[in-house]
C-alpha positions in Angstrom: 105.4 104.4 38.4 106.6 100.9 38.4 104.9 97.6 39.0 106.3 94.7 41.7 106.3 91.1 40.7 104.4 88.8 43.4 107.8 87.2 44.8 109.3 90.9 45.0 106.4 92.1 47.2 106.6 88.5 49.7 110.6 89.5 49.4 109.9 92.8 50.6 107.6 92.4 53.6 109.7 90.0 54.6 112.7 92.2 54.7 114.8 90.2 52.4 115.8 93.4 50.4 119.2 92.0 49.9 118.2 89.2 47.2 117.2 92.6 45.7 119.9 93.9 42.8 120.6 97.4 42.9 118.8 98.6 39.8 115.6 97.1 41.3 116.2 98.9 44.8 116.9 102.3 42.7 113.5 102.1 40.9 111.5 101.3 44.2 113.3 104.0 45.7 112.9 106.6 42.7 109.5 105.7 41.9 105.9 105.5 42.6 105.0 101.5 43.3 102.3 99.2 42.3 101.1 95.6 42.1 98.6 94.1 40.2 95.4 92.9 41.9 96.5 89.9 40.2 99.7 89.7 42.5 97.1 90.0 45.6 95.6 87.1 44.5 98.4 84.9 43.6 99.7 86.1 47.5 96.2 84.9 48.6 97.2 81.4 46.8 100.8 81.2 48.4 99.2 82.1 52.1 97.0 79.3 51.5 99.6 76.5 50.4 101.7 77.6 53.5 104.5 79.5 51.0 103.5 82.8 52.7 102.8 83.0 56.2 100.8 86.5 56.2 97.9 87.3 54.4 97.8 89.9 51.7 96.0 92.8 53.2 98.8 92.7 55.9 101.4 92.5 53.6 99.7 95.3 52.0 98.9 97.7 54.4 102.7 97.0 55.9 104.3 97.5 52.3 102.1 100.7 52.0 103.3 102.3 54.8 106.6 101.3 54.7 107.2 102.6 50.3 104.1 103.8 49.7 102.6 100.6 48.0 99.4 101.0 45.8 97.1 98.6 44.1 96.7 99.0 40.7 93.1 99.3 39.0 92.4 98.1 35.4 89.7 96.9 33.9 90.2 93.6 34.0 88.5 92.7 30.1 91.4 94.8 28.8 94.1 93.0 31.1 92.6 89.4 29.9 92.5 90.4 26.5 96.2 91.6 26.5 97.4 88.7 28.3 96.0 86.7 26.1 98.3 87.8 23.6 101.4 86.1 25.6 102.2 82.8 24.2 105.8 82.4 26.2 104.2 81.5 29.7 101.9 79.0 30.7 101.9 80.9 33.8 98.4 82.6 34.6 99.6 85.1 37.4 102.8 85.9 35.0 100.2 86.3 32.2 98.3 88.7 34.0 100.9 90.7 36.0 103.1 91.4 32.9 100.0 91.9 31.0 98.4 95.1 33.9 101.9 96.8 33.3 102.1 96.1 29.5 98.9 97.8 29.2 100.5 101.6 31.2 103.7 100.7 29.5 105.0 100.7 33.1 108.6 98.9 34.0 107.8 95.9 35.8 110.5 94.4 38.9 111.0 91.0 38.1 114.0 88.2 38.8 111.5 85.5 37.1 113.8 84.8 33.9 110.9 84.1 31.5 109.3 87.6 32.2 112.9 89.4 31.6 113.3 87.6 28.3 109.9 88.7 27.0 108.8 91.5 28.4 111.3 94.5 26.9 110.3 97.3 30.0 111.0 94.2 32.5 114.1 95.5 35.3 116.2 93.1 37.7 
């Protein structure tokens, strides 16, 4: 099981698998895949800005057909209460995300530099 990072999912949809490095395409390929409900959210917020031109249940559905893309379900009290526990990010969606795969202990695809350098189970 490993959990995508919101750019990683826009990145993917959009077939731009070759600003992927290899050790994140191995552990797509090799594992089970999840984003945070969180990362559906902050999509939501990029589609409306005009960052991401499809909406989040089509880049789901697509993603989940395509790798076999699940959302994650938490309970959210226990994801707020770890992510409050991060004081390296100002970042809410960072917060959150890294927070929903701290809590499984799950590896979490990342390139966002802040998230590598805190987060010890982060992979790019």
């Amino acid at each position: 099981m490993i959990f995508l990072d919101t750019h990683i999912v826009v990145w993917l949809y959009a077939g731009y698998t070759n600003k992927l490095t290899q050790t994140a395409t191995n552990a797509i390929e090799d594992n089970n895949v999840l984003i945070s409900q969180v990362a559906k959210l902050e999509m939501q917020y990029l589609h409306e800005i005009g960052r991401v031109t499809a909406a989040p249940d089509i880049i789901i559905k697509y993603l989940s057909s395509a790798i076999g893309l699940n959302l994650a379900t938490m309970n959210a009290e226990d994801v707020f209460d770890q992510a409050m526990k991060y004081q390296w990010t100002r970042d809410v969606f960072d917060r959150l995300i890294t927070a929903e795969a701290d809590i499984t202990g799950t590896s979490l695809i990342t390139k966002d530099r802040t998230i590598l350098a805190h987060y010890s189970l982060a992979v790019w």
